[in-house]
N, C-alpha and C positions, 0 to 999 in steps of 0.2 A: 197397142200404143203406136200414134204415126211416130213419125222422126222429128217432124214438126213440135211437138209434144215432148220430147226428150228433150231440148233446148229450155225447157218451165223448170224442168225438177235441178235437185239441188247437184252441186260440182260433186259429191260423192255418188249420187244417181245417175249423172249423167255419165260419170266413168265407168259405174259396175255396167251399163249399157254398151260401150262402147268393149269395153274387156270381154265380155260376153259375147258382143257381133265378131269381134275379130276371133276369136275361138271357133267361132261355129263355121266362119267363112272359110278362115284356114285348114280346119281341119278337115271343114265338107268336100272341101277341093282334094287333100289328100285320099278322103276316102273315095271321093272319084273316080279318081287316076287308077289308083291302087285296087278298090275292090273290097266287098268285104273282107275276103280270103287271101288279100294280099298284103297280111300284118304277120310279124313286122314286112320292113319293107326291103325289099330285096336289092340288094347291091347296085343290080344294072337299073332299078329306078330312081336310085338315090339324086341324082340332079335333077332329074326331071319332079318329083315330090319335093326336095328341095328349091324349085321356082313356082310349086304352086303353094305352100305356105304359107310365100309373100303375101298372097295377096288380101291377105286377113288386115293385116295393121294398113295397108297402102286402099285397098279398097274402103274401108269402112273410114277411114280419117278424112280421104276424098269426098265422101259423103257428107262426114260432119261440119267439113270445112268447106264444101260449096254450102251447107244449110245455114250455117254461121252471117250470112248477108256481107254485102262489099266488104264492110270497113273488115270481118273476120279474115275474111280473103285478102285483103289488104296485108293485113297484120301477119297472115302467116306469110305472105309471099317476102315482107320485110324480114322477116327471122331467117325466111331461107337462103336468103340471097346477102346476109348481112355478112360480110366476109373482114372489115375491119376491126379485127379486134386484139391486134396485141400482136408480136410474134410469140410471147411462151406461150401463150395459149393454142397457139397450132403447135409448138414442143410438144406441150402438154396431151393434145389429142394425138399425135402421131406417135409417140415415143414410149404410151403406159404400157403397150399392145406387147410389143420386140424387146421392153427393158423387161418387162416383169415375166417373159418368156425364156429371155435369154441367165435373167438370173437363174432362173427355175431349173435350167437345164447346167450351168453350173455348179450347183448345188450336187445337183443328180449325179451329175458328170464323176463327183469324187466317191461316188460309190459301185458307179456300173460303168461299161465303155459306150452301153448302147445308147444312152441318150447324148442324140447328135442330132443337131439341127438335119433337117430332111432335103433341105437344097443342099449339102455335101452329098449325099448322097443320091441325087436327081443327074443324072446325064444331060439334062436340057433346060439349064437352069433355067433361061431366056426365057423358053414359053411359060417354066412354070410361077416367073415371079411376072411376065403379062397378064396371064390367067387370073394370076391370085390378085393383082391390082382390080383387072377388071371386074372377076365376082364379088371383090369388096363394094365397090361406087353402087354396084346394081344391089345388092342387098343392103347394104346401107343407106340408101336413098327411100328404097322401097317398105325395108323395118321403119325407120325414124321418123316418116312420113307421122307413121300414129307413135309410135312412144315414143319419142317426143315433142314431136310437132303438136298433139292433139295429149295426149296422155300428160309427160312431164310439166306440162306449161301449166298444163289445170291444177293438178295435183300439187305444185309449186307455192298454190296460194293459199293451202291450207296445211300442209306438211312442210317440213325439212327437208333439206339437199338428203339428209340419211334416210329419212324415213321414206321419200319418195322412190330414193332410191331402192330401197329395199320392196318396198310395194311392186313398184315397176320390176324389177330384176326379178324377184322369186315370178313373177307371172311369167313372165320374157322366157325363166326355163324351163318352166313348166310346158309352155306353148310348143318347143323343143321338144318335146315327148314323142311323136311318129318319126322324128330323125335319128332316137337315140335309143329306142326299141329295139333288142335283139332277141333273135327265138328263144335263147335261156335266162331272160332277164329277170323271170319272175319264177325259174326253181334253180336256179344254183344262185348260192348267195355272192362269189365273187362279180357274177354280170348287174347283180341287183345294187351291188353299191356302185359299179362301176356308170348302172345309170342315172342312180340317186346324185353319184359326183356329178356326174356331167350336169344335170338338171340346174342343180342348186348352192354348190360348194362356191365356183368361181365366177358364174354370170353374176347375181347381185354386187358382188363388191365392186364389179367392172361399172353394172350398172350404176353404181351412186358411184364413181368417177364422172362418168359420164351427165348424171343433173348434174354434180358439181361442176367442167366446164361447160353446162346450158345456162345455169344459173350466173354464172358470170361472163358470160359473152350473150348471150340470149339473141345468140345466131347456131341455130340447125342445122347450115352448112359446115359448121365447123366439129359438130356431131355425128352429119353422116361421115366425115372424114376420119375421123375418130372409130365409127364403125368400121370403116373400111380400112383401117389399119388395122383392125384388132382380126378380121377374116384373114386378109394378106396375111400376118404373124401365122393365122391358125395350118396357112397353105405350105406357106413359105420354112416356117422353124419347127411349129412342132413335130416332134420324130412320129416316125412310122412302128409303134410300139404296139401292143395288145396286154391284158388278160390286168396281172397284178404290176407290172410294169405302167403301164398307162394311169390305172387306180394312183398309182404314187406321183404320176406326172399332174395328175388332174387339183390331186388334192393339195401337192407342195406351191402348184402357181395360185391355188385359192390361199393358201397361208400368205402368200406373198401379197395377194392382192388386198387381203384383209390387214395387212401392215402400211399398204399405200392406204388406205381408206384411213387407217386411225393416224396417220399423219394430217389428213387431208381435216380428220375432224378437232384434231390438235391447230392446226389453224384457225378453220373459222372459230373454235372457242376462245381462238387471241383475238380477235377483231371483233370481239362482241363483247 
């Protein structure tokens, strides 16, 4: 099937295509890098496997979106550049990332001393909260490119803010898989949920934040911003934790995130 040919079939065909290429790109690239024999992936490759990832959703949406003709190209360059839209709405995208981190570790806080934001604990906060600024813009620009540039927008016009959401997020973690692979992840049962958490607990709920402010600003900049708060948060706050410690960090910011979501769908079922 050319590419040419994917633009005929239906918005459910043309996405399982699209979720597919970015899979095979992404992870073709890790196994590149990495080797067969280099799974999981080893510490000192972790950034560098971490910017060939990217190039799954930013490559393939590139595609679909130069194949889409002007006016497509048109259309998304308007979404990405559409930056008026509200101030709560940029509250909104900067602030789910650090509130629902900083509760989480709150929470935590009244039962252990260890969970403590990681810039207390950083001698150089400077560079680490430049760093964490800059790896956000760059993966969030390069993520949202396809989910949601190319993915949420499709998927919008036949699902729900939830349902997309959820569509889009459980993929999004799953994609996540060579990053969160560790060598006993699959025989001792505490690394196995430890990677299940990470996969699937806390990305979709963020994710259906996330359509929800596309779906009401339906500007992308305001998404990859959003992205890139939520990485900064991951640089910046979350603690330097391990094993059944972390298990509980992961899971109580998922509880937290699935409390913002059922607000979030407690509204729009008033406005309908």
């Amino acid at each position: 099937m050319t590419m040419p040919m994917v633009f005929a079939l239906s918005i459910k065909k043309r996405l399982l295509v699209f979720f597919f290429l970015v899979f095979i790109v992404s992870w073709g690239a890790v196994l590149m890098l990495a080797g067969p024999s280099g799974f999981p992936i080893k510490e000192e490759q972790a950034m560098v496997v971490g910017m060939a990832i990217l190039l799954g959703p930013s490559i393939v949406a590139s595609i679909f979106i130069a194949l889409s003709g002007k006016v497509g190209i048109k259309l998304f360059l308007s979404r990405l550049l559409k930056w008026r839209v509200g101030v709560r709405w940029y509250a909104i995208a900067f602030l789910i990332a650090p509130l629902s981190t900083v509760v989480t570790l709150g929470l935590l806080s009244l039962f252990s001393a260890e969970f403590q934001p990681n810039i207390l604990m950083t001698p150089d906060k400077s560079s680490l909260i430049i760093s964490a600024i800059f790896a956000g813009l760059v993966v969030g620009l390069f993520e949202e490119v396809g989910w949601t540039g190319v993915a949420t927008h499709k998927l919008l016009e036949t699902q729900s803010v939830v349902g997309t959401g959820l569509i889009i997020g459980t993929l999004w973690g799953v994609w996540h898989f060579p990053l969160f692979w560790q060598a006993n992840s699959f025989t001792a049962s505490l690394p196995f949920v430890l990677l299940v958490a990470r996969l699937i607990s806390w990305l979709p709920p963020y994710r259906v934040l996330m359509v929800w402010v596309y779906k009401n600003t339906e500007s992308l900049f305001v998404v990859v911003l959003m992205h890139t708060s939520l990485v900064s948060t991951l640089m910046i706050l979350d603690p330097p934790i391990e094993g059944e410690s972390l298990v509980n960090f992961i899971l109580v910011r998922a509880m937290v995130l699935w409390v913002a979501v059922s607000m979030v769908v407690a509204v729009i079922k008033k406005r309908t």
